[in-house]
C-alpha positions in Angstrom: 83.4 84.2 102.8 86.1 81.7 102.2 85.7 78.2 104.3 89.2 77.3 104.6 91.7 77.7 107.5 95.3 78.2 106.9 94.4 76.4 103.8 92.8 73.1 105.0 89.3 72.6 103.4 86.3 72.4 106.3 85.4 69.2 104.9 88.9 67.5 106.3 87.9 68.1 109.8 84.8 65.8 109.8 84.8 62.1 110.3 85.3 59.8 106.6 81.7 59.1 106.6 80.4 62.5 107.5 82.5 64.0 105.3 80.9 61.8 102.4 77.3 62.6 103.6 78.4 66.5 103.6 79.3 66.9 100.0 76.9 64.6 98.8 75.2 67.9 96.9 77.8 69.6 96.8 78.5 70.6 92.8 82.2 71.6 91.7 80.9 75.3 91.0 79.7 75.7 93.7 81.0 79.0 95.9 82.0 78.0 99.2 78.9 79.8 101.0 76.9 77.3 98.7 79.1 74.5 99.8 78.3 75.4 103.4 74.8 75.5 102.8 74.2 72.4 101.7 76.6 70.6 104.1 74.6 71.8 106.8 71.4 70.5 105.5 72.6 67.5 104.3 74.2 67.0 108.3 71.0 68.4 109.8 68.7 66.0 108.0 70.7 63.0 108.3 70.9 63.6 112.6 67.3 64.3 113.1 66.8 60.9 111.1 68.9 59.4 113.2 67.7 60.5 116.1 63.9 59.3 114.9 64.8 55.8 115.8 64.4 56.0 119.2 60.9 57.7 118.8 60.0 54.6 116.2 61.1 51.9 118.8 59.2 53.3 121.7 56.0 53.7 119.5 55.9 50.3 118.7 57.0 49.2 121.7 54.1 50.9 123.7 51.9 49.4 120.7 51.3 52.5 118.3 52.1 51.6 114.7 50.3 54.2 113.6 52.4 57.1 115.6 55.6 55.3 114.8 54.9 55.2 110.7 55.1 59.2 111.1 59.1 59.5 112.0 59.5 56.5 110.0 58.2 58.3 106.9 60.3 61.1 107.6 63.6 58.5 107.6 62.3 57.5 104.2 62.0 60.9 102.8 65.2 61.9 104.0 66.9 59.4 102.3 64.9 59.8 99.6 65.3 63.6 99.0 69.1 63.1 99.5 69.3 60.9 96.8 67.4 63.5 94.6 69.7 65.8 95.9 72.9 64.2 94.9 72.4 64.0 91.0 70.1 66.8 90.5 72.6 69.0 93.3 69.1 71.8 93.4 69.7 72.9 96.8 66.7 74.9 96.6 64.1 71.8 95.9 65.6 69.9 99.0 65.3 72.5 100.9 62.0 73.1 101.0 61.5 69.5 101.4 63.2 69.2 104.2 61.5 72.4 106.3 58.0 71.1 104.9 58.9 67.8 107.0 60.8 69.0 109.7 57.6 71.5 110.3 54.6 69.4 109.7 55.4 65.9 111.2 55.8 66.3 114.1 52.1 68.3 114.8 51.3 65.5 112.7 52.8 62.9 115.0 51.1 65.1 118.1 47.7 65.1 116.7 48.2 60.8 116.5 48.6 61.0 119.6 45.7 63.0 121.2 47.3 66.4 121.7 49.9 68.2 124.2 49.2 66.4 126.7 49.0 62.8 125.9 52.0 63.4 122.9 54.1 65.0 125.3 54.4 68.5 123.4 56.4 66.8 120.3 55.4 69.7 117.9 58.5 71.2 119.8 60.4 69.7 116.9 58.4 72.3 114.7 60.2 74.9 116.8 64.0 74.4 115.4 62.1 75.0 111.2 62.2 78.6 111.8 66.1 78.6 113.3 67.1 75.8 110.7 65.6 77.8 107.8 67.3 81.3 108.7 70.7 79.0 108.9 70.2 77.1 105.4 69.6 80.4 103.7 66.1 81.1 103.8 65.7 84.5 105.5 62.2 85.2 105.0 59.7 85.2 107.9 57.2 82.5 106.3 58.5 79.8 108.4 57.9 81.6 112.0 54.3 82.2 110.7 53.3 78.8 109.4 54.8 77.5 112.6 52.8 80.2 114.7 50.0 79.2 112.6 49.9 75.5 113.0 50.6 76.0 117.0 47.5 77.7 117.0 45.6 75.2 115.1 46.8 72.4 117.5 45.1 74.5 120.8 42.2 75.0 119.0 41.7 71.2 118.3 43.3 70.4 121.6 40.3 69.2 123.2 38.7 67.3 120.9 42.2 65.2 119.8 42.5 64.8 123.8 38.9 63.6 123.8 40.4 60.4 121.6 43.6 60.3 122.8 45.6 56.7 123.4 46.5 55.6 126.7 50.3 56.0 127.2 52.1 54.9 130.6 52.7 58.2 132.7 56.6 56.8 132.8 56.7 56.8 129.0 55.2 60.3 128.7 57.9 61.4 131.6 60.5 60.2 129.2 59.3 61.2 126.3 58.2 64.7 127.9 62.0 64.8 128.6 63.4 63.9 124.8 60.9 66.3 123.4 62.5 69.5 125.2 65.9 68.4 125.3 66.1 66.8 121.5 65.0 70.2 119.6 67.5 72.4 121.7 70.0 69.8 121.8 69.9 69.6 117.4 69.4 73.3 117.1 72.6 73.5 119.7 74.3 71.5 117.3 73.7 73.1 114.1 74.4 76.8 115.6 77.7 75.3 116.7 78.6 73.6 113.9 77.7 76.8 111.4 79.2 79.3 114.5 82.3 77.4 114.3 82.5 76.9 110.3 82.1 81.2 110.2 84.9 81.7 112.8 87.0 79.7 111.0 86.2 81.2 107.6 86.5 85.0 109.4 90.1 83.8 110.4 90.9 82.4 107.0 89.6 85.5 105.5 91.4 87.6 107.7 94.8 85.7 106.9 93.9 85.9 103.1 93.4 90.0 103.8 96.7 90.2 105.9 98.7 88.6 103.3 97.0 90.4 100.7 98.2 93.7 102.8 101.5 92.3 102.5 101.5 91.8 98.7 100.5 95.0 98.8 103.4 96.6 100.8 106.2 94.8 98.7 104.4 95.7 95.3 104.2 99.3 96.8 108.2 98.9 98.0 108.7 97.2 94.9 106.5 100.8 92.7 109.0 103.0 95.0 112.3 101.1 94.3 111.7 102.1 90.6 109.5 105.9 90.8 109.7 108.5 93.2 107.0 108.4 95.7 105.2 111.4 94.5 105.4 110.0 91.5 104.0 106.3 92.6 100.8 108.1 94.1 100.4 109.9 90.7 100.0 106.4 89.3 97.7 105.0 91.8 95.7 107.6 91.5 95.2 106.7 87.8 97.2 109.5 86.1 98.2 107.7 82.7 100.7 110.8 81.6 103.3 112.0 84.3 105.4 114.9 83.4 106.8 118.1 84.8 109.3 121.1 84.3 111.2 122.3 87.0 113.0 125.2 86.6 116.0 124.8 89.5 117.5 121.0 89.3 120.8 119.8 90.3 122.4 116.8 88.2 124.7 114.1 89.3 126.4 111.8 86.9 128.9 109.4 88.5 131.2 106.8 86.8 133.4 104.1 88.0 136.6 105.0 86.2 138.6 101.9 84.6 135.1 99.7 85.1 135.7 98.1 81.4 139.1 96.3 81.7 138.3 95.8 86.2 135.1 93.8 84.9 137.1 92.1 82.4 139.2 90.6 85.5 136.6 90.1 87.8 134.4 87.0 88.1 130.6 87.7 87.5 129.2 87.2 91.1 132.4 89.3 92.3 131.5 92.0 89.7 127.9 92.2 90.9 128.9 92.2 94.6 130.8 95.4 94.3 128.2 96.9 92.2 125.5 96.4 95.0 127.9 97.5 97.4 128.7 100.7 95.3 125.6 101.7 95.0 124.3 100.8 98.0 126.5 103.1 99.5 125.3 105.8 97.3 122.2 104.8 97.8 122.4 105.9 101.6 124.2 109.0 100.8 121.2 110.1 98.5 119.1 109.1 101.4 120.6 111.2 104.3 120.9 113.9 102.1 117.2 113.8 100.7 118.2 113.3 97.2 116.2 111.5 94.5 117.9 108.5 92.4 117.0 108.3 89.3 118.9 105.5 87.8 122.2 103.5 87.1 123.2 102.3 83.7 126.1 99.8 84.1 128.3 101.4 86.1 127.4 104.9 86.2 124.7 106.4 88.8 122.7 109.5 88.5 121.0 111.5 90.9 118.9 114.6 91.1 118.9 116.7 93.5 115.3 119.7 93.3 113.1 117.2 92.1 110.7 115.8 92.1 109.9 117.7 95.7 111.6 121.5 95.4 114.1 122.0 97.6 116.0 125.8 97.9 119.1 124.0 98.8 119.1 121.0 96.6 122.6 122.4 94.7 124.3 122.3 98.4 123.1 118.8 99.3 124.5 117.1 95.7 128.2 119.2 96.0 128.2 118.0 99.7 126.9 114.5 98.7 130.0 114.2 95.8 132.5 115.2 98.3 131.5 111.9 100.2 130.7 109.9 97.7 134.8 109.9 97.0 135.4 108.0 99.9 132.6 106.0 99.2 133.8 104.3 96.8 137.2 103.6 97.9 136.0 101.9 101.5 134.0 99.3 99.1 137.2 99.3 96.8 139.2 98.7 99.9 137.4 95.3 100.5 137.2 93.9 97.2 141.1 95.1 96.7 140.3 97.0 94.2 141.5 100.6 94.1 138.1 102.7 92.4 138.2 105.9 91.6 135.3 108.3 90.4 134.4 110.4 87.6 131.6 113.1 88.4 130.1 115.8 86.8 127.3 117.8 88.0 125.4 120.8 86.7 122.3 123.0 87.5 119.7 124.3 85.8 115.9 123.5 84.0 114.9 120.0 83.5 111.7 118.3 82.3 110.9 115.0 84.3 108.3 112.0 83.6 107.3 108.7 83.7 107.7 106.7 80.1 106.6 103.1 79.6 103.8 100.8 79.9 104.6 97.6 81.1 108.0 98.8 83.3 108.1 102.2 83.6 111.1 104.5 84.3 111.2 107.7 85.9 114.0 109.8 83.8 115.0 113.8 83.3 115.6 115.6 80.2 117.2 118.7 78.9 120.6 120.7 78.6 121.2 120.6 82.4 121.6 116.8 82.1 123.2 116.6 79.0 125.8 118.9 80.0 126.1 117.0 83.8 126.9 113.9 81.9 129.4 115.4 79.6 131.0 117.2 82.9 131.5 113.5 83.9 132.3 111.7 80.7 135.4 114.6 80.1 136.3 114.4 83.7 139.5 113.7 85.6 139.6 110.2 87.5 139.6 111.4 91.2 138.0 114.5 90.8 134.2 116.5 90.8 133.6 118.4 87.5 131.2 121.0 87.4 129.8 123.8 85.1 130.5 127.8 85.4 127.0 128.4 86.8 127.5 125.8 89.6 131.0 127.1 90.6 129.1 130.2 90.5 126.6 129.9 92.6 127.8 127.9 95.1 131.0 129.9 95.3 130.4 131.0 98.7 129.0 127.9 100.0 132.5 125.1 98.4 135.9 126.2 96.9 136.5 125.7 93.7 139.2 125.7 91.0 139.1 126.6 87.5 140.2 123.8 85.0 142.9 125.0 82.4 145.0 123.2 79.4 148.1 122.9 79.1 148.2 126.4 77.9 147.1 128.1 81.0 143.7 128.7 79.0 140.3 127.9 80.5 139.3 124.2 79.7 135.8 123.6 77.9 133.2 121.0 77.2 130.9 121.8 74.2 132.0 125.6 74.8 130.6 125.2 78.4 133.3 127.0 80.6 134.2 123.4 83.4 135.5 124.2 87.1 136.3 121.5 89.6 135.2 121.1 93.1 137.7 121.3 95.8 136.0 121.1 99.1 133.6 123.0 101.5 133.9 126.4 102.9 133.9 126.2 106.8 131.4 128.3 108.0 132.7 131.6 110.5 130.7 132.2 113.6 131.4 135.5 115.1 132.1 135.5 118.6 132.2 137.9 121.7 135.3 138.5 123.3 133.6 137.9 127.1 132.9 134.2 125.7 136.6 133.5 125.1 138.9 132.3 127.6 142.1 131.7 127.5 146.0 134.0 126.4 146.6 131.9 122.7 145.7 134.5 120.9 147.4 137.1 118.8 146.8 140.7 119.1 145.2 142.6 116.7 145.8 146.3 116.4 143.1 149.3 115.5 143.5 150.2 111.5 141.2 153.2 111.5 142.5 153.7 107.8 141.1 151.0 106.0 137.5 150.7 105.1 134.7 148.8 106.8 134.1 145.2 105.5 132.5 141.9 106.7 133.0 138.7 105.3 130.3 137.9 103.5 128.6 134.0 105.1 130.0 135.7 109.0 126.7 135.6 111.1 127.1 137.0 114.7 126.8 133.9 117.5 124.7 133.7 120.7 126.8 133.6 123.4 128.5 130.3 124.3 131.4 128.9 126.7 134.6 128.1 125.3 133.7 124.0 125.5 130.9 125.1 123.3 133.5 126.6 120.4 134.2 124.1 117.4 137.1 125.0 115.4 139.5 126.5 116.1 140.0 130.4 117.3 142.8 132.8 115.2 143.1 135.7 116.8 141.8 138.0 119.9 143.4 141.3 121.8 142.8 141.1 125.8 143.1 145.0 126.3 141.0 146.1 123.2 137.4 145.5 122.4 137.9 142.8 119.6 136.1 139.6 118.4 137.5 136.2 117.5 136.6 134.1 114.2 136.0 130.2 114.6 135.8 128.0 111.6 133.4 125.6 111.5 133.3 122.8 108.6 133.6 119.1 107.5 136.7 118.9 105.8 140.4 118.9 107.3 141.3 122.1 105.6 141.6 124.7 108.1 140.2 128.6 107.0 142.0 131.3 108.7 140.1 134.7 109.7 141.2 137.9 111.4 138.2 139.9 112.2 138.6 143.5 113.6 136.0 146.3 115.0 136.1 149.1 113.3 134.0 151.5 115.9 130.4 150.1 115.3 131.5 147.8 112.3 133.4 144.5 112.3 135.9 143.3 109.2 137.1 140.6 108.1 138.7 138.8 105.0 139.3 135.4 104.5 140.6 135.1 101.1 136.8 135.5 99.6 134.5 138.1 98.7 133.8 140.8 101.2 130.8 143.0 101.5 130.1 146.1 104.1 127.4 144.6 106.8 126.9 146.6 109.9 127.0 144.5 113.1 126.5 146.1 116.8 129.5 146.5 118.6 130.9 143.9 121.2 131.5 144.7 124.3 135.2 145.1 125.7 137.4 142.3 126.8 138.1 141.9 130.4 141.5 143.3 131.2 
C-alpha cells in the first residue's frame, strides 16, 4: 500500500506539531504500512494523554489523589515510552506498552474508585484496546479475551469494592458517567477515521500508480509493435527467446527514392527528415489499408512484405495494387516540399525465412532469394516505373497488365539471369450482364458467328441482376432483337478494357485481348423487342 496522494506525503496534511509527534518513530527504512503504523500510535497515545487531564483535575478537585495519580501515571508513561520509542524506533516494544496501559488502568482507576457504580463505568476505556490493537497491527484475539477477562473479574469483586467505595457528588458521577461513554467512542471514532481516511487515500494513490503503470504499459507495447509484428511481439511476451519461421508464399517490396543522394545534398536537415516522415507515413497507411506488414526502411528505401507474418492467399494482389498507389504517393508529398520524387520498385514472390535477431533492440527482418532478387528488381529499375520478376508477371497475369522489359536489342532484359517484366496497371474486372437489366439504344449490334468456337474470357463471372444506375463502367456492346449479353468493366485505373461478348446457343464468348478458356454459362434470356 503506498501512503501518498498524487504524490504528496500523508504526513504534509497534519498540523506542524502533529506532524513532528507522527514521525517521531518513524525510521528511514521503514515501508510506508510501517510508517502508518506507528503514526497512528504515536497520535492515539498522545490524545488519550491529553484527554487524561480533565479526569486528573476533577479527581483532585473532588479530593481523590489517589484516583487522580492513575491517568497521571499513564501521562508519564506515555511520554516516557515515546521517548524510548524515538531512538530505539521498536514499534513492537511500544506497542505492547501502550495496550498493557490503555487496557489495565482504567479497571485500575474503577476499582479506586469502588466499582461501576460509584467510578461511573470508566473501564469503558478498556473497551477501545481490542479496536486499537487490530488497527496498530496486532490481529490476534488476545486482547478481546484479556479485556473479557478483566470485565469479568471487576463483577465479581463488584460488591465488595462498592462496599468501600468513596463518596462522589451524584452531579460529578452524571458528568463523569457522560465522558466515560462519549470519550472511548469519541477516540475510537477518531482513530477509525483517521486510519479509514489514510487507506482511501493510499487506495487512490495506488490506483493512480496502477493507471499510469497501464499506461507505461500501452506505449511500451505501441512502442514493441512500432518495431515487430504483433504476432511476433506476443511471441516475445510470452518468453520465446528464438523467433523464426519459413514461409513458403511471400511477396517482397523494395522501394527507393530515386535521386535521394544529390536531393539530400540540397536540402536542410529538418527539411530532409520532414519529407521522409511524410514519405513514409504515407506508405505507412497504404501498408495499413491494404493489410501489409512493414518491415523496415534503411535511409531512403522502404520494404514491405506482403504473406507474412499472418498467410494471406492474396498477399501478391495487395503489394502489385499497393505499388500502383504508392506512385502517386510519393509525388503528392513531393508536390509540397517542391520537390519532384520519383520511385524505384521492385518486387518478387516466393519462399522466405523470417525472425527476430538482437538482444537489446531487436529487428524483425526476411531472408532468402525472393528478397535478394526484390531488391535487385529495384536497385536495376527504371525511375517511375514497378519492376517485377517472371514468376510475379506470371502469376498475377490475369489479375494486372504487364510488359516485358527489353534492351536496346529487342532482347529480353535480365537481372542476375532472372527474366524482369514491369508493371503497367490493373486488369478491370468483367461482370457479365443480362440483357433484361440494360436499358437504353447506345449499343452496337452484335451478329450470330455460329462458325467460330465457344470461349469465355477467362476472370468473366455471371452478375446478379441489377438496374442500370447499379452498372459501373461502362457497357460495349448489346443487340435489342437477339438474345445477347453486354460486358462492363469494372477497375481502378483510367484505362478503359473493351469486351464484346456473344452467346453462342448455351455458351457465351468473349475476348478481351487476354487468355480465353471454354466455360459453360446458362443462357440469358432474350432482349425485349
Amino acid at each position: 500500500m503506498v501512503c501518498e496522494a498524487r504524490g504528496v506525503p500523508w504526513t504534509d496534511r497534519l498540523p506542524p506539531w502533529l506532524e513532528r509527534l507522527a514521525v517521531v518513530g518513524v525510521d528511514a527504512d521503514d515501508s510506508e504500512d510501517d510508517r502508518l503504523d506507528k503514526a497512528m500510535l504515536t497520535l492515539v497515545a498522545g490524545l488519550l494523554a491529553v484527554m487524561a487531564f480533565a479526569w486528573v483535575a476533577i479527581y483532585l478537585a473532588v479530593g481523590l489523589p489517589q484516583s487522580a495519580a492513575i491517568p497521571f501515571v499513564y501521562q508519564l508513561a506515555v511520554v516516557a515510552s515515546l521517548v524510548g520509542f524515538a531512538r530505539t524506533k521498536q514499534f513492537g516494544v511500544i506497542r505492547t506498552v501502550q495496550l498493557v496501559l490503555m487496557l489495565v488502568l482504567p479497571f485500575a482507576l474503577q476499582w479506586s474508585l469502588g466499582g461501576f457504580a460509584n467510578g461511573s463505568a470508566v473501564a469503558a476505556w478498556a473497551g477501545i484496546t481490542p479496536v486499537l490493537a487490530y488497527l496498530f497491527g496486532a490481529r490476534g484475539g488476545v486482547w478481546l479475551l484479556s479485556f473479557v477477562l478483566l470485565l469479568a473479574v471487576s463483577a465479581a469483586v463488584e460488591t465488595t469494592l462498592a462496599a468501600h467505595a468513596p463518596h462522589i457528588d451524584s452531579g460529578v458521577r452524571s458528568a463523569l458517567w457522560v465522558m466515560n461513554l462519549a470519550g472511548p467512542s469519541i477516540a475510537a471514532f477518531l482513530a477509525l477515521l483517521y486510519f479509514t481516511s489514510e487507506r482511501d487515500r493510499s487506495r487512490a494513490a495506488l490506483a493512480e500508480e496502477h493507471r499510469l503503470l497501464e499506461a507505461e504499459q500501452d506505449r511500451s507495447e505501441q512502442l514493441l509493435l512500432n518495431i515487430l509484428p504483433a504476432p511476433i511481439a506476443r511471441q516475445l511476451r510470452d518468453g520465446r527467446t528464438t523467433i523464426a519461421e519459413s514461409q513458403s508464399d511471400v511477396t517482397i517490396l523494395f522501394a527507393d527514392i530515386v535521386g535521394f543522394t544529390p536531393l539530400a545534398e540540397g536540402m536542410g536537415p529538418v527539411a530532409l527528415v520532414d519529407l521522409l516522415n511524410d514519405v513514409f507515413s504515407a506508405f505507412d497507411d497504404l501498408a495499413d489499408a491494404a493489410g501489409l506488414e512493414k518491415i523496415k526502411t534503411v535511409g531512403d528505401a522502404y520494404m514491405v512484405a506482403g504473406g507474412i507474418p499472418t498467410p494471406r492467399p492474396d498477399h501478391l494482389r495487395a503489394v502489385l495494387e499497393m505499388a500502383l498507389l504508392m506512385g502517386n504517393a510519393v509525388a503528392r508529398v513531393g508536390t509540397r516540399y517542391r520537390q519532384g520524387l520519383q520511385l524505384r520498385i521492385g518486387i518478387d514472390t516466393g519462399p522466405v525465412v523470417a525472425g527476430v535477431i538482437g538482444r537489446r533492440k531487436f529487428s524483425y527482418d526476411l531472408w532468402g532469394n525472393t528478397v535478394n532478387s526484390a531488391s535487385r528488381m529495384e536497385s536495376h529499375g527504371v525511375p517511375g516505373r514497378i519492376q517485377v520478376t517472371e514468376r510475379v508477371a506470371h502469376v498475377a497475369q490475369h489479375q494486372f497488365e504487364f510488359e516485358a522489359r527489353r534492351n536496346s536489342d529487342d532482347r529480353r532484359y535480365e537481372v542476375d539471369h532472372l527474366t524482369v517484366s514491369r508493371l503497367i496497371a490493373a486488369v478491370p474486372r468483367l461482370v457479365a450482364v443480362s440483357s433484361r437489366d440494360i436499358t437504353g439504344p447506345t449499343f452496337e449490334p452484335v451478329r450470330r458467328s455460329p462458325a467460330k468456337p465457344p470461349c469465355a474470357l477467362r476472370g468473366i463471372e455471371p452478375a446478379r441482376p441489377r438496374g442500370p444506375a447499379q452498372i459501373h463502367g461502362q457497357i460495349v456492346q448489346y443487340r435489342h432483337s437477339e438474345p445477347a449479353i453486354g460486358a462492363v468493366s469494372i477497375g481502378r485505373t483510367s484505362r478503359a478494357m473493351s469486351a464484346t461478348v456473344r452467346r453462342h446457343d448455351s455458351v457465351l464468348c468473349a475476348s478481351a485481348g487476354a487468355e480465353s478458356v471454354p466455360r459453360q454459362w446458362p443462357a440469358p434470356p432474350h432482349a425485349p423487342v
